[in-house]
C-alpha positions in Angstrom: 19.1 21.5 -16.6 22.5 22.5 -16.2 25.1 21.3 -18.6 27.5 18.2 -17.9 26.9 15.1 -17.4 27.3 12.8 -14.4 31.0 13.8 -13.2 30.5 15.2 -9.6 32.9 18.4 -8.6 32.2 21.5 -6.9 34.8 23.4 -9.0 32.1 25.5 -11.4 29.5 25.9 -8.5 27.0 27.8 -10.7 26.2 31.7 -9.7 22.7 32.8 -9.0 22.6 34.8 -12.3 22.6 31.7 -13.9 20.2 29.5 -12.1 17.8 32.3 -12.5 18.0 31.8 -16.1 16.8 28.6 -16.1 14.3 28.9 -13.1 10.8 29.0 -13.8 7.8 31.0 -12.0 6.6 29.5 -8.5 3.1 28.1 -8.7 0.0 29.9 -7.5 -1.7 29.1 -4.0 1.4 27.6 -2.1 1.1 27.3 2.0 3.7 26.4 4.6 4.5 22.7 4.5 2.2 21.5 7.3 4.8 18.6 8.0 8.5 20.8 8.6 10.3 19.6 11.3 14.0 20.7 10.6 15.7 23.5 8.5 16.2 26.9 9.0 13.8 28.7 6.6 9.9 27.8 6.2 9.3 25.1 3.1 6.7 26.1 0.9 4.1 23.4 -0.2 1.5 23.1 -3.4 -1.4 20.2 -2.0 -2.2 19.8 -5.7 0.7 19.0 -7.3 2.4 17.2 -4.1 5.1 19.4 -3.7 7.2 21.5 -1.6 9.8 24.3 -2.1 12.8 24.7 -0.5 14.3 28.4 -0.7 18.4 28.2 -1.4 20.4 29.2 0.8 23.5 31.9 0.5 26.4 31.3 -2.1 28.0 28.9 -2.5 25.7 26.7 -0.1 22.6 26.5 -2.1 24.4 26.7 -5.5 26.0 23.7 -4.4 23.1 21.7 -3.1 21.3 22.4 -6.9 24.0 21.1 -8.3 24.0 18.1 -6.6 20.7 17.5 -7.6 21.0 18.5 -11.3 23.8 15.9 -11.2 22.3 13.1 -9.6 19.1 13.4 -11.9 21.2 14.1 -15.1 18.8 12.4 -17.4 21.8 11.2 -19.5 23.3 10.1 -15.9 24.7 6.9 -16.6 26.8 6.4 -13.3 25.6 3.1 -11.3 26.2 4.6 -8.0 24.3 7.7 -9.0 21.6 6.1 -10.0 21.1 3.7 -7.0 21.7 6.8 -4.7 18.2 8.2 -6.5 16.5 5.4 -4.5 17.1 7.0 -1.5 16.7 10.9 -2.5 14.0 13.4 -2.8 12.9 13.6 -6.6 14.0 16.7 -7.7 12.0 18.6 -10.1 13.7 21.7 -11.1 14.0 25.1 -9.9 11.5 28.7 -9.3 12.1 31.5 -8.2 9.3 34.1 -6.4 8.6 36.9 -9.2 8.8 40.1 -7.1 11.8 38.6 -4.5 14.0 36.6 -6.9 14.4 34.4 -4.5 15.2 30.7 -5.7 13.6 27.6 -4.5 14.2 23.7 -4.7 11.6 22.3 -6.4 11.0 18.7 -5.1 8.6 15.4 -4.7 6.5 15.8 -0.7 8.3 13.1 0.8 5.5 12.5 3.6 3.0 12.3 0.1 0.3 9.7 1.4 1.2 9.4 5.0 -2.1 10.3 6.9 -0.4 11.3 10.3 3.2 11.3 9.3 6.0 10.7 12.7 9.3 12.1 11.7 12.3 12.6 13.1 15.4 14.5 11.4 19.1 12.7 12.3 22.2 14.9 11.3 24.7 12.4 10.1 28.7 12.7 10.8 31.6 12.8 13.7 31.9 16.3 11.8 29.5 18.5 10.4 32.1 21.1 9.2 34.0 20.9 5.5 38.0 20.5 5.4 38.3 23.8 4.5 36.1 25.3 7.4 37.6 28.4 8.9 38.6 28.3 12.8 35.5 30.2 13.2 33.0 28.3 11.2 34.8 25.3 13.4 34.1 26.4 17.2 30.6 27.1 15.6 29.6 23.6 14.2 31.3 22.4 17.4 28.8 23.9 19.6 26.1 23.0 17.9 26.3 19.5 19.7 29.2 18.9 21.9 28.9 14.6 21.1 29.0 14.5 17.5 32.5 13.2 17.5 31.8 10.6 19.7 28.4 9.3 18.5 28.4 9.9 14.5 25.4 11.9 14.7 22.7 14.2 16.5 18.9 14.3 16.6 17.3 17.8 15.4 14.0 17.3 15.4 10.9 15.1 15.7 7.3 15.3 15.3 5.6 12.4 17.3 1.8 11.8 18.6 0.5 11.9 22.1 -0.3 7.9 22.7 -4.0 9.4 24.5 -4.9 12.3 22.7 -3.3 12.0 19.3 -2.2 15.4 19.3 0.8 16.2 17.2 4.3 16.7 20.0 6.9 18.9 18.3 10.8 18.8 19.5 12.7 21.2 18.4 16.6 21.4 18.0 16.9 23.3 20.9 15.4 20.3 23.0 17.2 17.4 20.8 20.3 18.8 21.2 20.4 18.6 24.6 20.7 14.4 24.2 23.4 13.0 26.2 25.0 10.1 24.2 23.5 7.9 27.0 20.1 9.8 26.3 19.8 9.2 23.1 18.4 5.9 22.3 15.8 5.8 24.8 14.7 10.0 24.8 15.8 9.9 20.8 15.3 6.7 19.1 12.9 4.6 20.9 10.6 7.8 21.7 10.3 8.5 18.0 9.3 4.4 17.9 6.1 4.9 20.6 5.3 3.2 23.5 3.8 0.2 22.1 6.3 -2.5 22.2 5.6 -5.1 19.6 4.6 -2.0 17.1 8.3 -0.1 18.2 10.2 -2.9 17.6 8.3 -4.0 14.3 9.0 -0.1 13.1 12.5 -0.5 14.4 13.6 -3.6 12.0 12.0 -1.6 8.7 14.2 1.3 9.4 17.3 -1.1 10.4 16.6 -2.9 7.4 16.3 0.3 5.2 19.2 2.1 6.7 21.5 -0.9 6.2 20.4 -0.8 2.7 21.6 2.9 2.5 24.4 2.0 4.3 25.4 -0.4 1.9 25.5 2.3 -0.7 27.9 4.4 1.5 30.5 1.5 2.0 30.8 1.1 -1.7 30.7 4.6 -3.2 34.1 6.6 -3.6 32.6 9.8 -5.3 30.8 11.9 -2.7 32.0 13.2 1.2 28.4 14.3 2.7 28.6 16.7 5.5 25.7 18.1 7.3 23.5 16.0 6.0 20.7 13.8 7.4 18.2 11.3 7.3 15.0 11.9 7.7 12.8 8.9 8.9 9.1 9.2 8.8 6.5 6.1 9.2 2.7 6.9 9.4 1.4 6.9 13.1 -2.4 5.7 12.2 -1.2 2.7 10.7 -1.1 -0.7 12.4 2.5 -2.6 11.4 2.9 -6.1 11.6 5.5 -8.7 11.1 4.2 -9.2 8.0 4.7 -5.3 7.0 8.0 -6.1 7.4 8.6 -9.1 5.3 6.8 -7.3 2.5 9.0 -4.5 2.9 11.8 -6.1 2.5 10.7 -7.7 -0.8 10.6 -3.9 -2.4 13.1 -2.4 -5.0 12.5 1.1 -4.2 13.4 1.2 -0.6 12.7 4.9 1.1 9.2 4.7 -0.2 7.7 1.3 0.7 4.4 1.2 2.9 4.5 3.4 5.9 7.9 3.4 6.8 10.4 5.5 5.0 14.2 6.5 5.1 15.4 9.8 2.6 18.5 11.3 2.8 18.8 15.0 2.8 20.2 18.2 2.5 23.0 18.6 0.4 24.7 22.0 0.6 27.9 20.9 2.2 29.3 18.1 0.0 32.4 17.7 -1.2 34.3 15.3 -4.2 35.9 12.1 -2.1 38.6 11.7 -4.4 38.4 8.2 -4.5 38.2 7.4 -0.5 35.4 6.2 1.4 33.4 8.5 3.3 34.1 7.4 6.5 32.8 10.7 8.9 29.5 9.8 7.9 29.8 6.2 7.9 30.4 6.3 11.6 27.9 7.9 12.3 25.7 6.1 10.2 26.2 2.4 11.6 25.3 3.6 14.6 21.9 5.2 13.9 21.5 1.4 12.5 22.9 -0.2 15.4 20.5 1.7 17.7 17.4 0.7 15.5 18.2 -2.9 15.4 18.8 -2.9 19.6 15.5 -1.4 19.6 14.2 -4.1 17.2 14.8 -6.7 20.3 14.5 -4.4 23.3 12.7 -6.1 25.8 11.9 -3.1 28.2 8.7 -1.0 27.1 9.2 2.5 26.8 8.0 4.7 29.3 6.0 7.7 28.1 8.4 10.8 27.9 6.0 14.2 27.5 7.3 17.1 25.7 8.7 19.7 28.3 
């Protein structure tokens, strides 16, 4: 691993020289991760050892994101709100790099590992997606991306539901999620990636609430990290049959994202930044609100009405 400790800066991003160095071989036999719903680049996936590879991305973007991770899971990390943050994180196992390309790859834990037909759905987090030191151009850019993050904290990317009478997989791309009107987006966002079924939707709802306020906890109390552009990915298995009593055992757990069939990770990491002491309030706003619409669905009354995929 990189050197240091637990202290969080971007001020030495490492090069790609370096992370070379240190990088070891991709496996043999690797496939497309069967389960990608977001991201820009195709993740590779090893079935036998249960996990996938994420290519990095251009300097200093996926410099950066590795050394998030290298800090984070710093074995001599000894910061609390490091350590809790794990909870919530994809287990990162090191780096590769492809032998005839060079190219380097995220090595990490599958975070669908034991979900038989995973639902997932990818939620960008943040009034602004952009850094403070974006230029003008990089602004109008993230600004089009989706014309409401300002207003509602965060956007739906993607999603990969199940037809209710078929079972066939449904795939929504960001092309069709970002075209969610803030007064769209509970009922064609959030309570579609719930199901029709009403009693099961609003079961699944108070897991997630419960699990997001848990992450949400972490953010109102950390001063170390700004995110930007990140997300949470929410994933529960569609074949399994959740009860009240799913939830109450849920709740009982220590290690929250990974509990049962229901689970809440927090990803990609390219764009973060030192807080300086300050709470992290662009994703914050958006955050409570991803809660607040998972606990209305938790006591909606009105079934949803099945939306197919256009």
């Amino acid at each position: 691993m990189l050197t240091d400790q637990s202290r969080l800066d971007d001020e030495d991003c490492p090069t790609f020289d370096s992370l070379l160095e240190v990088s070891l071989p991709l496996p043999e036999n690797l496939s497309y991760y069967p389960n990608q719903v977001g991201g820009h680049e195709r993740i590779l996936y090893s079935s036998e050892l249960g996990t996938v590879y994420k290519r990095l991305e251009p300097f200093p973007k996926g410099p950066r994101e590795v050394r998030f991770y290298e800090r984070v899971f710093n074995l001599h990390c000894r910061d609390k709100k490091l350590l809790e943050l794990r909870k919530f994180l994809p287990v990162y196992t090191g780096l590769c790099h492809d032998q005839s390309s060079h190219n380097l790859y995220v090595s990490m834990e599958d975070l669908l590992s034991g979900l038989e037909k995973p639902a997932v759905c990818d939620i960008k987090i943040g009034r602004t997606t952009h850094t403070p030191d974006a230029t003008p151009a990089k602004l109008s850019a993230e600004r089009a991306k989706y014309a409401w993050h300002k207003e509602i904290g965060f956007s739906v990317t993607a999603m990969k539901t199940y037809d209710s009478s078929t079972g066939e997989e449904i795939h929504r791309g960001k092309n069709q999620c970002r075209s969610l009107e803030p007064s769209e987006i509970y009922e064609k966002g959030i309570c579609l990636f719930l199901g029709e079924d009403l009693d099961r939707s609003r079961c699944l709802a108070r897991n997630f609430a419960k699990k997001l306020s848990r992450l949400c906890h972490w953010f109102e109390t950390q001063r170390k990290i700004a995110f930007y552009a990140s997300s949470v990915l929410l994933s529960y298995d569609e074949q399994l049959d959740f009860k009240e009593k799913d939830t109450e055992r849920s709740s009982a757990e220590t290690d929250f994202s990974r509990t049962g069939g229901v689970r809440v990770y927090l990803i990609d990491f390219t764009r973060w930044r030192p807080s300086n002491g300050e709470k992290d309030e662009n994703f914050l706003y958006g955050l409570r609100n991803v809660v607040r619409m998972f606990r209305q669905a938790s006591t909606d009354k009105q079934p949803l009405m099945a939306i197919k995929a256009e």
